[in-house]
Jmol script that loads the backbone (N, CA, C; Angstrom):
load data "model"
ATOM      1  N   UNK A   1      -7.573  29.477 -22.191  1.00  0.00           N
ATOM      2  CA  UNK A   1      -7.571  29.705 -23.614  1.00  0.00           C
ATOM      3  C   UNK A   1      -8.956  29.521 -24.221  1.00  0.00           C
ATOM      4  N   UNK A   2      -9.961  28.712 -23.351  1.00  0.00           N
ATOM      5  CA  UNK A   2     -11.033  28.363 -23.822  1.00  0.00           C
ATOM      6  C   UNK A   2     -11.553  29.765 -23.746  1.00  0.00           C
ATOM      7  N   UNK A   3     -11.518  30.656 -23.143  1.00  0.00           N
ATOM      8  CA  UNK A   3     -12.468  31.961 -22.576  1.00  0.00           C
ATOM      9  C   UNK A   3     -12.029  32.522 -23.877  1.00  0.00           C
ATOM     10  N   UNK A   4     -10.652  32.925 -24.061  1.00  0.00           N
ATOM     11  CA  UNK A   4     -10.511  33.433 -25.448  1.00  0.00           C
ATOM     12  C   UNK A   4     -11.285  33.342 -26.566  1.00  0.00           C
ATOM     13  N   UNK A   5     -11.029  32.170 -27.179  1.00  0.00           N
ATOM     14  CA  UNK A   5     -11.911  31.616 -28.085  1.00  0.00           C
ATOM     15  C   UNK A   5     -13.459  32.051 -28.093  1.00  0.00           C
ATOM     16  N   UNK A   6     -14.201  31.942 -26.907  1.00  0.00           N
ATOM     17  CA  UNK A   6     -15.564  31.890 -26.791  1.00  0.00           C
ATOM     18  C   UNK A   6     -15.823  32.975 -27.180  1.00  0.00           C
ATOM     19  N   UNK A   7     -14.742  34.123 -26.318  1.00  0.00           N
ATOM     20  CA  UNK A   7     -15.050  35.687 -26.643  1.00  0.00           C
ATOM     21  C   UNK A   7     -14.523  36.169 -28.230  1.00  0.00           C
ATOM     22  N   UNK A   8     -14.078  35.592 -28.928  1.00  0.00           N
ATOM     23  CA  UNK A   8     -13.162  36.079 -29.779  1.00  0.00           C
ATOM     24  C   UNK A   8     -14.433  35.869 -31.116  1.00  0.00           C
ATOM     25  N   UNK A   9     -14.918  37.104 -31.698  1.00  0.00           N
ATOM     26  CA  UNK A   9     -15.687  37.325 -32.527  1.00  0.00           C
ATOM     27  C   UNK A   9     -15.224  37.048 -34.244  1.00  0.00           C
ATOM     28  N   UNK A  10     -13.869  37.342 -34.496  1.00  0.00           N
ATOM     29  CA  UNK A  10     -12.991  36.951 -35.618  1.00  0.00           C
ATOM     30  C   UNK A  10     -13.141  35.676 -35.548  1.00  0.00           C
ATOM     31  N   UNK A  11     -13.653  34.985 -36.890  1.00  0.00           N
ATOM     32  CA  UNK A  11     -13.660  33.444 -36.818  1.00  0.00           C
ATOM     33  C   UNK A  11     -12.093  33.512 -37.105  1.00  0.00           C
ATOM     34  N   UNK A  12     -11.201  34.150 -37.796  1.00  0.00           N
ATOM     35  CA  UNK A  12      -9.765  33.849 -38.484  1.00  0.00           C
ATOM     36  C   UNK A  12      -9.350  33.696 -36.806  1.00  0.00           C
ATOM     37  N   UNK A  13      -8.959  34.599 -35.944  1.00  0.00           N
ATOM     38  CA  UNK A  13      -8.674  34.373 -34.747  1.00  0.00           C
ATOM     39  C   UNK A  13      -8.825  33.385 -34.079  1.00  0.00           C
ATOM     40  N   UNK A  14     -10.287  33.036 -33.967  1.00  0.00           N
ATOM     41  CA  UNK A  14     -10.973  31.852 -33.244  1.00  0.00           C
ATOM     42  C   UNK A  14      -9.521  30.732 -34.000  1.00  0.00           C
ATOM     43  N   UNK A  15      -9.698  30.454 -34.925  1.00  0.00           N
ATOM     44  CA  UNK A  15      -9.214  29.536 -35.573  1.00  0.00           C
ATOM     45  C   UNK A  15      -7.735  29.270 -35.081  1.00  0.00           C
ATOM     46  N   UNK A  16      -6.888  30.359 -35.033  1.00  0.00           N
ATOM     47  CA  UNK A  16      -5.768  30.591 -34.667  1.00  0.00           C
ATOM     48  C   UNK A  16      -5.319  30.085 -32.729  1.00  0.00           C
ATOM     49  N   UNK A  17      -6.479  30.429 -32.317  1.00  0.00           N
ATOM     50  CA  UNK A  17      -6.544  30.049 -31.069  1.00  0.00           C
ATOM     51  C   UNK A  17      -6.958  28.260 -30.652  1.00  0.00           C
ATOM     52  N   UNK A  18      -7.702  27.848 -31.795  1.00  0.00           N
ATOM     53  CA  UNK A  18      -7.522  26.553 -31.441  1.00  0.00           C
ATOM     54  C   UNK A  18      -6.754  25.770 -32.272  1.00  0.00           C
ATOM     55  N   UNK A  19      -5.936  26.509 -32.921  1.00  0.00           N
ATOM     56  CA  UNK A  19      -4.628  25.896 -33.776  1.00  0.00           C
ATOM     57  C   UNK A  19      -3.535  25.473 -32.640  1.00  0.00           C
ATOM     58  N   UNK A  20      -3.379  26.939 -31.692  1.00  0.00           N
ATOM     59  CA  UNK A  20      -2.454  26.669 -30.312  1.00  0.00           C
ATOM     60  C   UNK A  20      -2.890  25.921 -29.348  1.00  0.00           C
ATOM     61  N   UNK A  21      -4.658  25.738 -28.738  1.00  0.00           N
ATOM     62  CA  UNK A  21      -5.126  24.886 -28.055  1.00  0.00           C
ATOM     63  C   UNK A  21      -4.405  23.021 -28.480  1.00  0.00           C
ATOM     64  N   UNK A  22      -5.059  23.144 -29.613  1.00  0.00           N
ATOM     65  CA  UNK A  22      -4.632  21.311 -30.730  1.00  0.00           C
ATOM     66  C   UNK A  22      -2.864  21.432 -30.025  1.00  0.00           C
ATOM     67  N   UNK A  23      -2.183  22.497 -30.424  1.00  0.00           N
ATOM     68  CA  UNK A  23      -0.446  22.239 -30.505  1.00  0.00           C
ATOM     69  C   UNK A  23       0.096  22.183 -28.423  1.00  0.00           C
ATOM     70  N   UNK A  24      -1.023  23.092 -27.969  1.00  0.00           N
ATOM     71  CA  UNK A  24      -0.398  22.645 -26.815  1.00  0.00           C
ATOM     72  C   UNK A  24      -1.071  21.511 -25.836  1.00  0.00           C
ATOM     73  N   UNK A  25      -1.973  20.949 -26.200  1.00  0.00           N
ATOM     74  CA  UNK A  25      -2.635  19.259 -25.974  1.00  0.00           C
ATOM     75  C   UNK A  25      -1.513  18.544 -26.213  1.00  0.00           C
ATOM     76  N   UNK A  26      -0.247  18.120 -27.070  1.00  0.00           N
ATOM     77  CA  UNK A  26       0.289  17.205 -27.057  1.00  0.00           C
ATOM     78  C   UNK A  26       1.473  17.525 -25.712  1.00  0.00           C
ATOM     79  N   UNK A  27       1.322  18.479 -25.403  1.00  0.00           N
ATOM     80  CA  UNK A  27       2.405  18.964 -24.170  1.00  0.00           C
ATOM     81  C   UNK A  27       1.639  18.267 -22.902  1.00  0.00           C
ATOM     82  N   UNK A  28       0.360  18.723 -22.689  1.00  0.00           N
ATOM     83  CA  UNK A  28      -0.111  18.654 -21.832  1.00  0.00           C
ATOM     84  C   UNK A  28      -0.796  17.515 -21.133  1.00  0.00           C
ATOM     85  N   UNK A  29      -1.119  17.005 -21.950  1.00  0.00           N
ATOM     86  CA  UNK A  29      -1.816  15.933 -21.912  1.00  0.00           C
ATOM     87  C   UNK A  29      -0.764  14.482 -20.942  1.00  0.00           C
ATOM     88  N   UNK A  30       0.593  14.457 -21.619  1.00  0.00           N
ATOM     89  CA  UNK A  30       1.063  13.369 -20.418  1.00  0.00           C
ATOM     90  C   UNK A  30       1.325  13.658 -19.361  1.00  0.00           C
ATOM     91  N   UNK A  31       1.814  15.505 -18.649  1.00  0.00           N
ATOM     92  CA  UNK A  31       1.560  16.141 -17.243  1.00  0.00           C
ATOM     93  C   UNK A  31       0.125  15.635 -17.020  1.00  0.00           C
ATOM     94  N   UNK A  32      -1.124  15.941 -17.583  1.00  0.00           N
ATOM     95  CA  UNK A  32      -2.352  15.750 -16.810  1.00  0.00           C
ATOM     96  C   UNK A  32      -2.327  13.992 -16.520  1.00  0.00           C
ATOM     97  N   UNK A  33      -1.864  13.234 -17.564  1.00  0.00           N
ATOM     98  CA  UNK A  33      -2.313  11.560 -16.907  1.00  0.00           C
ATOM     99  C   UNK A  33      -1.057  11.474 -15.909  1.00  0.00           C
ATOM    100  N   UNK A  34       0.296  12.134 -15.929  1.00  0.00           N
ATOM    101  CA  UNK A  34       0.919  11.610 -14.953  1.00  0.00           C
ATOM    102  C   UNK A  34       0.698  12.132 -13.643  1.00  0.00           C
ATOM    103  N   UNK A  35      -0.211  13.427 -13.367  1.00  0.00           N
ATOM    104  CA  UNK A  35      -0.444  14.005 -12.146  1.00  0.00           C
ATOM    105  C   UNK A  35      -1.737  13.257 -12.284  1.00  0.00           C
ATOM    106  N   UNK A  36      -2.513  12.788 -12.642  1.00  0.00           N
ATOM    107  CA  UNK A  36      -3.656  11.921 -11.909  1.00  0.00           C
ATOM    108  C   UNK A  36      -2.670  10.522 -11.727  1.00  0.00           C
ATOM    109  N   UNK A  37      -1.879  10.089 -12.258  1.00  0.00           N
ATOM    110  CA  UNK A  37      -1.665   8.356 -12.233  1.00  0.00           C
ATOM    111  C   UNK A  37      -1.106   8.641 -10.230  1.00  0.00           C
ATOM    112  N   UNK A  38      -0.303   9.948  -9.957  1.00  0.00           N
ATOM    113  CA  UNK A  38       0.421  10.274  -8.491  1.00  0.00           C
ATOM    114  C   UNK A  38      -0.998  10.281  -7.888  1.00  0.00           C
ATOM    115  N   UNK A  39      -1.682  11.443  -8.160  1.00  0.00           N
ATOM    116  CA  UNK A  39      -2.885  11.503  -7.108  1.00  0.00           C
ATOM    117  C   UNK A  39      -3.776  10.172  -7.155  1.00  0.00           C
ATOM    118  N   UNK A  40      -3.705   8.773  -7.626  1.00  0.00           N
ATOM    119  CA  UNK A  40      -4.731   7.962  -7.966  1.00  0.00           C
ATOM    120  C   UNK A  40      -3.694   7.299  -6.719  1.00  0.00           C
ATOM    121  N   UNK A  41      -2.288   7.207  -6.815  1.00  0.00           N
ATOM    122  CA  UNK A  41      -1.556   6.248  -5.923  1.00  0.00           C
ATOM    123  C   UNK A  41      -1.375   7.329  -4.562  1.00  0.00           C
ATOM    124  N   UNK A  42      -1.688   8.035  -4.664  1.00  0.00           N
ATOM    125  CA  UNK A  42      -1.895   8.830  -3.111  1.00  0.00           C
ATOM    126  C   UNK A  42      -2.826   8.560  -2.303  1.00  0.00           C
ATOM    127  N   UNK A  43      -4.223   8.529  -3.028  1.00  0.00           N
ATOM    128  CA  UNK A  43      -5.223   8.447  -2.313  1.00  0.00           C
ATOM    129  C   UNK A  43      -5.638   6.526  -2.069  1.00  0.00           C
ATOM    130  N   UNK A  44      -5.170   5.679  -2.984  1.00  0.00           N
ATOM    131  CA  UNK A  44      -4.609   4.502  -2.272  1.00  0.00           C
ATOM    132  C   UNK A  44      -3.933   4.441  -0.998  1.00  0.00           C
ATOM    133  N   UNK A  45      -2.714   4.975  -1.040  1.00  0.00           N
ATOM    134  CA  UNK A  45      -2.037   4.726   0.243  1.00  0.00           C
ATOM    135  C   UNK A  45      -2.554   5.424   1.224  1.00  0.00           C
ATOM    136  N   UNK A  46      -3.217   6.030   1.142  1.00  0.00           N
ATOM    137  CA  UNK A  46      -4.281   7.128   2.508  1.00  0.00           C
ATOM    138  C   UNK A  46      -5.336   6.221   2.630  1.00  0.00           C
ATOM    139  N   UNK A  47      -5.984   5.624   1.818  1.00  0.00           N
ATOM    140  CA  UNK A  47      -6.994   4.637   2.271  1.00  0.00           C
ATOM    141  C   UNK A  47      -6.577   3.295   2.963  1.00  0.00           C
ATOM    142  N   UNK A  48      -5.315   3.016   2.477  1.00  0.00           N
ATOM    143  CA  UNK A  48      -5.018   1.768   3.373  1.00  0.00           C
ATOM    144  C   UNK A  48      -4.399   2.232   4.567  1.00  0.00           C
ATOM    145  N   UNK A  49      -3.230   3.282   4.474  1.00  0.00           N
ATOM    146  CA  UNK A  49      -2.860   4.040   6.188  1.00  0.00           C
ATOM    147  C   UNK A  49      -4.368   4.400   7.277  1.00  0.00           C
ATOM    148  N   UNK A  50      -5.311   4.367   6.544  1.00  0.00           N
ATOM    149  CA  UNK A  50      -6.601   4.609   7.350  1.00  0.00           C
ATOM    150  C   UNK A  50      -6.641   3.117   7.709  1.00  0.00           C
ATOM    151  N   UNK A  51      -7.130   2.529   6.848  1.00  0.00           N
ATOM    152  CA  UNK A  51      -7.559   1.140   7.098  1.00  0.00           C
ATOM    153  C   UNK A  51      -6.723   0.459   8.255  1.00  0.00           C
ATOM    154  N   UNK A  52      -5.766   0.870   7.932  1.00  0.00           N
ATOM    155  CA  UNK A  52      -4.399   0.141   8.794  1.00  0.00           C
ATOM    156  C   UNK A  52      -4.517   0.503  10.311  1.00  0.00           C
ATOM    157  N   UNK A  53      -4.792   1.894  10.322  1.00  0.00           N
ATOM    158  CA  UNK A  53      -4.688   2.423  11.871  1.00  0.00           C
ATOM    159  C   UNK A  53      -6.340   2.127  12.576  1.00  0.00           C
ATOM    160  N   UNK A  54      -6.962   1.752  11.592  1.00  0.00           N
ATOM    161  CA  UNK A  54      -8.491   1.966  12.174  1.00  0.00           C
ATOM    162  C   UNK A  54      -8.409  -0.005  12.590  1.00  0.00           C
ATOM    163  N   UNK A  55      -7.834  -0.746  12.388  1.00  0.00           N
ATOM    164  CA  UNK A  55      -7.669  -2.067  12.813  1.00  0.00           C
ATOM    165  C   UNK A  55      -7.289  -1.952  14.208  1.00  0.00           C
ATOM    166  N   UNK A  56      -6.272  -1.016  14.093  1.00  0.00           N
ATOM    167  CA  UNK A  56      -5.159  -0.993  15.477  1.00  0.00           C
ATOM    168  C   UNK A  56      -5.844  -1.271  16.954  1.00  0.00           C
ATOM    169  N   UNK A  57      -5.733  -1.597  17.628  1.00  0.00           N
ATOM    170  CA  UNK A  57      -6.723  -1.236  19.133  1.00  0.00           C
ATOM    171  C   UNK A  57      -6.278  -0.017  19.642  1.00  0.00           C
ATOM    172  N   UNK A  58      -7.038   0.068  20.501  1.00  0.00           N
ATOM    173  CA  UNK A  58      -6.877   1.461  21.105  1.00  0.00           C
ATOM    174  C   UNK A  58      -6.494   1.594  22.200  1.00  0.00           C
ATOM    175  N   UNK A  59      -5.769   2.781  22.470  1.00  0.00           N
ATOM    176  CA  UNK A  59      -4.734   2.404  24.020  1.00  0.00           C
ATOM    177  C   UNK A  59      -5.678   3.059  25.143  1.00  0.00           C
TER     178      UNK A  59
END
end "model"
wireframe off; spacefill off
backbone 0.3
color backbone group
């Protein structure tokens, strides 16, 4: 939506386009922190399953 805007020569338009940008931020915004809060606890448990197996001895 940002490309829109940039290209969009009508300031009335422009305007209109970040009227819908502002209205769809409140949608979006708790998908984006709850898909980082998963990927923040993913890449935890991959660092300690590393950690974990890299202790192990080796057969």
């Amino acid at each position: 939506m940002w490309s829109l805007y940039h290209n969009e020569k009508d300031n009335y338009k422009k305007v209109l386009i970040l009227e819908k940008i502002a209205e769809l931020q409140t949608y979006i915004s708790p998908y984006y922190d709850g898909s980082r809060y998963v990927m923040e606890k993913s890449i935890t448990a991959n660092q300690n399953e590393t950690e974990k197996n890299s202790t192990m001895p080796a057969l």
